[in-house]
DSSP file (Angstrom, degrees, kcal/mol; ACC not computed):
  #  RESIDUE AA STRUCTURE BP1 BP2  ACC     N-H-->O    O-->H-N    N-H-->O    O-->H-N    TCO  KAPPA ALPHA  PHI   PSI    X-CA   Y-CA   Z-CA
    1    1 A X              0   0    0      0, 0.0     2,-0.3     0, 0.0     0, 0.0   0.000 360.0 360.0 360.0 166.0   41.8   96.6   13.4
    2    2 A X        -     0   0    0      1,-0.1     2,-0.2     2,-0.0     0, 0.0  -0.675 360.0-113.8-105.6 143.5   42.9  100.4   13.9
    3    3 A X     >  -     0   0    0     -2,-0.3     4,-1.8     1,-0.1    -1,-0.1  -0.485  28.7-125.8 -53.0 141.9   40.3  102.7   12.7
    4    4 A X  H  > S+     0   0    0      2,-0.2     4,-1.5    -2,-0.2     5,-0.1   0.753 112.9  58.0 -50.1 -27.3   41.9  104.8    9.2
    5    5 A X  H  > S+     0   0    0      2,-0.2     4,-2.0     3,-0.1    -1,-0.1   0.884 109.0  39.4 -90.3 -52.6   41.3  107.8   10.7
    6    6 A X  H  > S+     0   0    0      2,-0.2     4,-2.5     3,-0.2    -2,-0.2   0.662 108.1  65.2 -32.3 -43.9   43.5  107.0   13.9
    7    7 A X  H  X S+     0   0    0     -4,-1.8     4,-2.5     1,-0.2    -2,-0.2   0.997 105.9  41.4 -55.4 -51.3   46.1  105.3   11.9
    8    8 A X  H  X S+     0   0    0     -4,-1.5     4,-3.0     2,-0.2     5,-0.4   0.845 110.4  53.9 -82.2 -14.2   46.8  108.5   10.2
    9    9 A X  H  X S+     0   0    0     -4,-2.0     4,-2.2    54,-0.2    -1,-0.2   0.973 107.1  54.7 -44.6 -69.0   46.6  110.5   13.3
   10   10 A X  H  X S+     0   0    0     -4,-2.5     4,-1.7     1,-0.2    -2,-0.2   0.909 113.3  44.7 -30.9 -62.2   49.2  107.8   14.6
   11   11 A X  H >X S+     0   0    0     -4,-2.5     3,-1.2     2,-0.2     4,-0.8   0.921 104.4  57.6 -57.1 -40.9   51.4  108.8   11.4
   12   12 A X  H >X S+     0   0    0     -4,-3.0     3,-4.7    47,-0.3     4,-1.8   0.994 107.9  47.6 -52.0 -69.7   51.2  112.4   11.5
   13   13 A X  H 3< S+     0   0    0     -4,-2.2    -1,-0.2    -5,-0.4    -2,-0.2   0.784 109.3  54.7 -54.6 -12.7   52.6  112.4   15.2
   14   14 A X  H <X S+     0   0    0     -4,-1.7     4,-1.5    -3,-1.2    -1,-0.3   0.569 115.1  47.6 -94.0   5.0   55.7  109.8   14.0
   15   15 A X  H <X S+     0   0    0     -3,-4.7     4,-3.6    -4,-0.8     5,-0.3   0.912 108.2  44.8 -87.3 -39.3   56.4  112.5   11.3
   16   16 A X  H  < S+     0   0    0     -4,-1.8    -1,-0.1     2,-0.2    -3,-0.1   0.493 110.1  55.6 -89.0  11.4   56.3  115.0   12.9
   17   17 A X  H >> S+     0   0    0     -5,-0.4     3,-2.8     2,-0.1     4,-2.8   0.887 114.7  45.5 -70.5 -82.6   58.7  113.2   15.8
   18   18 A X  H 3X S+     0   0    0     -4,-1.5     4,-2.2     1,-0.3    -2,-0.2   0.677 109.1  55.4 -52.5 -27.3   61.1  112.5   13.1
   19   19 A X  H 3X S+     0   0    0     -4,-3.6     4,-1.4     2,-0.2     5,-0.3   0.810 110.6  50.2 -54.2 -41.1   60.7  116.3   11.6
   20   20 A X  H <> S+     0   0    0     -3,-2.8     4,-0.8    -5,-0.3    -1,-0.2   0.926 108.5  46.3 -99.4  -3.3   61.6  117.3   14.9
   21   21 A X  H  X S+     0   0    0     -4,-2.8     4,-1.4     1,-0.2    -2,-0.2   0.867 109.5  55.6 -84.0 -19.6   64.7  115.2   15.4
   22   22 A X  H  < S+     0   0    0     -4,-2.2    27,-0.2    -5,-0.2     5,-0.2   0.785 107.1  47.3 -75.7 -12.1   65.9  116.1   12.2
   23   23 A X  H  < S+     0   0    0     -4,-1.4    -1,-0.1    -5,-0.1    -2,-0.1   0.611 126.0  35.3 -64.9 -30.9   65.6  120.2   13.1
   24   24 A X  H  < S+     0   0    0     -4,-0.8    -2,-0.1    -5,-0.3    -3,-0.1   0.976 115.2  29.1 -95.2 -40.5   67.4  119.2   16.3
   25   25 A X  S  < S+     0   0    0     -4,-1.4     4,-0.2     2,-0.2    -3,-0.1   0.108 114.6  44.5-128.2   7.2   69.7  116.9   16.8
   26   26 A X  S  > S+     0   0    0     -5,-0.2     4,-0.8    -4,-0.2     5,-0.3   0.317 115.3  53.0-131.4 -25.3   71.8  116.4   13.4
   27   27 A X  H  > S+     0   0    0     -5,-0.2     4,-3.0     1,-0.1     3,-0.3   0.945 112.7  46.5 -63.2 -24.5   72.0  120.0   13.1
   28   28 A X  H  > S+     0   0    0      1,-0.3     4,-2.1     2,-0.2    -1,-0.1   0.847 112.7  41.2 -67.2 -24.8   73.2  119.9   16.4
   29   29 A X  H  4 S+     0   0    0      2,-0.3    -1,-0.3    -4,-0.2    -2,-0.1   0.413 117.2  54.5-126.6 -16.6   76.0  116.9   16.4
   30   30 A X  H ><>S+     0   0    0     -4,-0.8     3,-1.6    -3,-0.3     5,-1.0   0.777 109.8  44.6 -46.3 -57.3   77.1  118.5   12.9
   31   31 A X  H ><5S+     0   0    0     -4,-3.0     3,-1.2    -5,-0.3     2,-0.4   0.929 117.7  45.8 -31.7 -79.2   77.6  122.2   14.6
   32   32 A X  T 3<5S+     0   0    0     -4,-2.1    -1,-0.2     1,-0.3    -3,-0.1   0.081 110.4  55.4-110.2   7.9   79.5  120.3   17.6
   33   33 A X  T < 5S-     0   0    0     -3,-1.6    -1,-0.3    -2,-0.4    -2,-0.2   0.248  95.9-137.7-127.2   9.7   81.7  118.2   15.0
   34   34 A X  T < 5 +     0   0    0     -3,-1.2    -3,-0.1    -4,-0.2    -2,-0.1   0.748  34.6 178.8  30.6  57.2   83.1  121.2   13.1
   35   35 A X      < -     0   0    0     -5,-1.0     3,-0.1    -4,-0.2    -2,-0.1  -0.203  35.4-124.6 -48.6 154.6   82.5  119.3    9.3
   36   36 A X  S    S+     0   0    0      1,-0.1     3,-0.1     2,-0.0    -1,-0.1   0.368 106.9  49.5 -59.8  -7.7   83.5  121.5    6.7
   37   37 A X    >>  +     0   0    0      1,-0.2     3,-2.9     2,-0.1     4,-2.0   0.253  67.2 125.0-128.8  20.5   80.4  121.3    5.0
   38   38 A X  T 34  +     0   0    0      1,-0.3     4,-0.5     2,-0.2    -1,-0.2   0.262  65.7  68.9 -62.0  14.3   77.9  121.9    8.0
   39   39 A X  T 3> S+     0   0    0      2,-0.2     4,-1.6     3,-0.1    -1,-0.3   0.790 103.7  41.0-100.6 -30.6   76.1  124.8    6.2
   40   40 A X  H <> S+     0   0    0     -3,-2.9     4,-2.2     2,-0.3    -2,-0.2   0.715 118.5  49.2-101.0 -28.5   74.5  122.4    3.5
   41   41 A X  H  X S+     0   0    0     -4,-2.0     4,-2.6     2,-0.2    -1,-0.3   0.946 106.5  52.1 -75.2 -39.0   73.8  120.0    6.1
   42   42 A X  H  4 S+     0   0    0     -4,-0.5    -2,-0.3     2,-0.2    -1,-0.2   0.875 116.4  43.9 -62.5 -52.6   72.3  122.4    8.3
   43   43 A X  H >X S+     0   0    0     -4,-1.6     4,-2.5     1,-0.2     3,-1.0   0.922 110.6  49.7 -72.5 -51.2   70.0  123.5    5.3
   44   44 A X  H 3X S+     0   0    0     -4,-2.2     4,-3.9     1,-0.2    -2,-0.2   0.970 108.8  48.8 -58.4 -49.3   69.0  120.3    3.9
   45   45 A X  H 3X S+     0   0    0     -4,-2.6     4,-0.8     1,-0.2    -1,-0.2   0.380 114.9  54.0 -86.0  23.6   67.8  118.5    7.4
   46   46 A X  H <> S+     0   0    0     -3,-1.0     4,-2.1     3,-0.1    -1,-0.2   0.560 108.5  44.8 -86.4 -39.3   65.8  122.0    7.9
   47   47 A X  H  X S+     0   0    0     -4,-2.5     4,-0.9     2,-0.1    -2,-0.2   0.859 119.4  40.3 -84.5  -3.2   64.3  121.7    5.0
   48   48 A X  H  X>S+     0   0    0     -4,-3.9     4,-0.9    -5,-0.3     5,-0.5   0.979 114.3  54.3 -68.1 -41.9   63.5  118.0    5.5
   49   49 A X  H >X5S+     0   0    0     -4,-0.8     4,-1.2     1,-0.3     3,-1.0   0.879 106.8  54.0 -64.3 -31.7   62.6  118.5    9.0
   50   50 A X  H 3X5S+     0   0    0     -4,-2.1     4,-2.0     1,-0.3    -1,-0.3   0.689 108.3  45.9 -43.9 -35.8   60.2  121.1    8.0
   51   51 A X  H 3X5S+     0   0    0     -4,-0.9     4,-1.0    -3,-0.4    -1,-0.3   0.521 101.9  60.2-109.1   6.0   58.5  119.2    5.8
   52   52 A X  H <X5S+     0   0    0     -3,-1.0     4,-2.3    -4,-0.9     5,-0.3   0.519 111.5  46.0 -71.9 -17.0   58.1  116.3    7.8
   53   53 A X  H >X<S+     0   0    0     -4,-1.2     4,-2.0    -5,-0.5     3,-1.4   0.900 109.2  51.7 -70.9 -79.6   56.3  118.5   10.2
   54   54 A X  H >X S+     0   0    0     -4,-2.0     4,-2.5     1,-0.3     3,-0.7   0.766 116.8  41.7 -29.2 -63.7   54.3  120.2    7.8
   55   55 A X  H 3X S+     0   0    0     -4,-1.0     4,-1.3     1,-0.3    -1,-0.3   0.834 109.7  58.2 -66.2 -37.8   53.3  116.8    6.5
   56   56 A X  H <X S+     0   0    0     -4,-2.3     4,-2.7    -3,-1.4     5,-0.4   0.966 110.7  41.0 -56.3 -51.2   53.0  115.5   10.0
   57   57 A X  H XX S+     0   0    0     -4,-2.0     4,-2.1    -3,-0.7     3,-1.7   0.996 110.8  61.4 -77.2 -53.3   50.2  118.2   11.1
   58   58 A X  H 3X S+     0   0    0     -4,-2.5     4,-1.8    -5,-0.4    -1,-0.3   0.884 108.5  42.8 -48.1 -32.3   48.6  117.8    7.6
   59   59 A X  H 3X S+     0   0    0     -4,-1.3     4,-1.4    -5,-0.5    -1,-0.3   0.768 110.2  53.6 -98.1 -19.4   48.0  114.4    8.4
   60   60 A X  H <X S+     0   0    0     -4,-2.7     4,-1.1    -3,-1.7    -2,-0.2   0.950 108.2  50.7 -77.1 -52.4   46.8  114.8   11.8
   61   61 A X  H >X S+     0   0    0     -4,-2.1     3,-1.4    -5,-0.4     4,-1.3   0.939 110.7  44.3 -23.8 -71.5   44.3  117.2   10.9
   62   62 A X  H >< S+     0   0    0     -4,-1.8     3,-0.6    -5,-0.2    -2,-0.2   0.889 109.9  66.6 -78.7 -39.8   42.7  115.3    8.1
   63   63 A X  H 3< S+     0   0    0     -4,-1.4    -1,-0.2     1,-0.2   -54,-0.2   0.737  96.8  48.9  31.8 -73.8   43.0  112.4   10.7
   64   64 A X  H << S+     0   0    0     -3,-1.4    -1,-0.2    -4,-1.1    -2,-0.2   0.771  86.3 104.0 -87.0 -19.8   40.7  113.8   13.2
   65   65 A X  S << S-     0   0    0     -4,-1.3     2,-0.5    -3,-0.6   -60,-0.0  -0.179  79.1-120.4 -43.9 162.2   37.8  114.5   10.6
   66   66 A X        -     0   0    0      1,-0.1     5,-0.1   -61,-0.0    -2,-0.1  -0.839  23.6-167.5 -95.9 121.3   34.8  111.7   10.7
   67   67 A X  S    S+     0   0    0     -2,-0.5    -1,-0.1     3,-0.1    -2,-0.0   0.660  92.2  54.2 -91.5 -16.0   34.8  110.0    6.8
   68   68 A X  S    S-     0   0    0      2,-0.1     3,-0.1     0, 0.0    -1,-0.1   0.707 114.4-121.4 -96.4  -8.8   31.4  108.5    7.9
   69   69 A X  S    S+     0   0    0      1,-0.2    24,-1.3    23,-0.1     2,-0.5   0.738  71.5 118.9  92.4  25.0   29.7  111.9    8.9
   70   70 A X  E     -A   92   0A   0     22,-0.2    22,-0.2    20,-0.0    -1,-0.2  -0.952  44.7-162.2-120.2  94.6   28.9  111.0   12.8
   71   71 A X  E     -A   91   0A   0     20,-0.9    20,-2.2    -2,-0.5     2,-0.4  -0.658  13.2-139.2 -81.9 158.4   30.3  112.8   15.3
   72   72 A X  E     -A   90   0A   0     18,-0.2     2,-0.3    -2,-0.1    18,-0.3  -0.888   8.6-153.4-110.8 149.5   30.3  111.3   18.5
   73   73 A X  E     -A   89   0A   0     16,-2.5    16,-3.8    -2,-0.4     2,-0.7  -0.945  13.6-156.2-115.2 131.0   29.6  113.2   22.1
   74   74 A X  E     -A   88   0A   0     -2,-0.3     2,-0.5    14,-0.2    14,-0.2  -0.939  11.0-168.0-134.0 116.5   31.0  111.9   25.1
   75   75 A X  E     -A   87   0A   0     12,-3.1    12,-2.7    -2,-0.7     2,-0.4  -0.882  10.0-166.2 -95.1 124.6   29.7  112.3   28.7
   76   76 A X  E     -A   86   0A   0     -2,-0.5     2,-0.3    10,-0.2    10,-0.2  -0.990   7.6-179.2-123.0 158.1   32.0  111.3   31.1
   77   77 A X  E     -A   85   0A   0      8,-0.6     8,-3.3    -2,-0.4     2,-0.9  -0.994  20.5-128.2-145.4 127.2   30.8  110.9   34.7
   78   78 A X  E     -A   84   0A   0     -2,-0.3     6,-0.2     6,-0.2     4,-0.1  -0.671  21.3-161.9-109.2 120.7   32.8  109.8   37.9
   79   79 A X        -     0   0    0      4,-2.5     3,-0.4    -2,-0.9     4,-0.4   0.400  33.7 -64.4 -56.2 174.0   31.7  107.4   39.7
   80   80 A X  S    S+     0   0    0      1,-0.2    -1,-0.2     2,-0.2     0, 0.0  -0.585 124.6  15.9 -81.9 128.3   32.4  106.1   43.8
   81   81 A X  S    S-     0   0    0      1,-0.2    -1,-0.2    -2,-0.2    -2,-0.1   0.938 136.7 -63.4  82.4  42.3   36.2  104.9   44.1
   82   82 A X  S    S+     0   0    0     -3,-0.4     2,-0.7     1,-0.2    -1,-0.2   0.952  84.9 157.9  42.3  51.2   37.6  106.9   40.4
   83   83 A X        -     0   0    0     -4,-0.4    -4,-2.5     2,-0.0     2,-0.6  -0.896  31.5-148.1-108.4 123.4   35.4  104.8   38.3
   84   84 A X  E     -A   78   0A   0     -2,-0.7     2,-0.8    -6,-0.2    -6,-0.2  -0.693  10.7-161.8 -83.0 113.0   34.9  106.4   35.3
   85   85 A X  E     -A   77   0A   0     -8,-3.3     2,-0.7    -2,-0.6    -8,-0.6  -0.760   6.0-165.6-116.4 121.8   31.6  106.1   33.2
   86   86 A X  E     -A   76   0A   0     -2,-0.8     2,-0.8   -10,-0.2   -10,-0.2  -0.626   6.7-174.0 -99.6 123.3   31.5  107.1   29.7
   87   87 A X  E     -A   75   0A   0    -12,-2.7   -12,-3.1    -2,-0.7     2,-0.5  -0.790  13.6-148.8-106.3 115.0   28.3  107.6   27.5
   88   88 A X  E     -A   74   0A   0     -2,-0.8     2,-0.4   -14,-0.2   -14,-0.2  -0.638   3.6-156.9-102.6 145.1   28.4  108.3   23.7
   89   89 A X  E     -A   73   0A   0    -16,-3.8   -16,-2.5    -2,-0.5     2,-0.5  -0.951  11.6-151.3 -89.7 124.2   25.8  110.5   21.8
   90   90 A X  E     -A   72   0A   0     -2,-0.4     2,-0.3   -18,-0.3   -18,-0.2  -0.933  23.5-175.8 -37.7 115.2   25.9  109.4   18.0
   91   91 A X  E     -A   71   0A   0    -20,-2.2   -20,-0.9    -2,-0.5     2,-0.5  -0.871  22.3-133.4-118.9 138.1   24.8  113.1   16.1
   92   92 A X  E     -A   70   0A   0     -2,-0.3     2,-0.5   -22,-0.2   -22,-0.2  -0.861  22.2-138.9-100.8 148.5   24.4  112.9   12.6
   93   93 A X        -     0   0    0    -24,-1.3     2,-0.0    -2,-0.5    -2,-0.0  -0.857   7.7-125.4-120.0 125.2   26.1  115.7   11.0
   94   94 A X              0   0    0     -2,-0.5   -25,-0.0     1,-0.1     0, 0.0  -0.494 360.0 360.0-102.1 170.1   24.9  117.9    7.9
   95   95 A X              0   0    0     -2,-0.0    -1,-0.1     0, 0.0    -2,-0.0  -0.140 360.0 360.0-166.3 360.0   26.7  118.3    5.0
């Protein structure tokens, strides 16, 4: 299973993918198809894309918080031949 906290990291970054293909690329290929009505399109997928962003970063944020109150510390130390060894600190965290 995915940690919760990872999942919504994972969502925040596909919103704020799709937030930035809608800011880019259907204003763009509306511009470059000379619609009559490209001003309203142009406005609506800014404000969508906008607020998939916004929503995207909201959700990444709250994401990376700990819900159990543990931060973890990670030493990593490299080893003969690139072998990487990693040691975690469990810290309890006051509140």
């Amino acid at each position: 299973m995915i940690d919760p906290s990872l999942r919504r990291k994972k969502l925040g970054d596909i919103l704020c993918d799709i937030g930035k293909y809608l800011l880019t690329v259907i204003p763009f290929t509306y511009f470059m198809s000379d619609r009559p009505s490209v001003v309203y399109v142009l406005l609506a997928t800014a404000i969508a894309g906008a607020a998939f962003i916004i929503f995207g970063v909201y959700l990444s944020s709250v994401g990376s918080e700990s819900s159990t109150g543990r931060s973890k510390r990670r030493k990593v130390k490299l080893l003969r031949n690139s072998v990487f060894l990693i040691e975690e600190e469990h810290t309890e965290s006051k509140s």
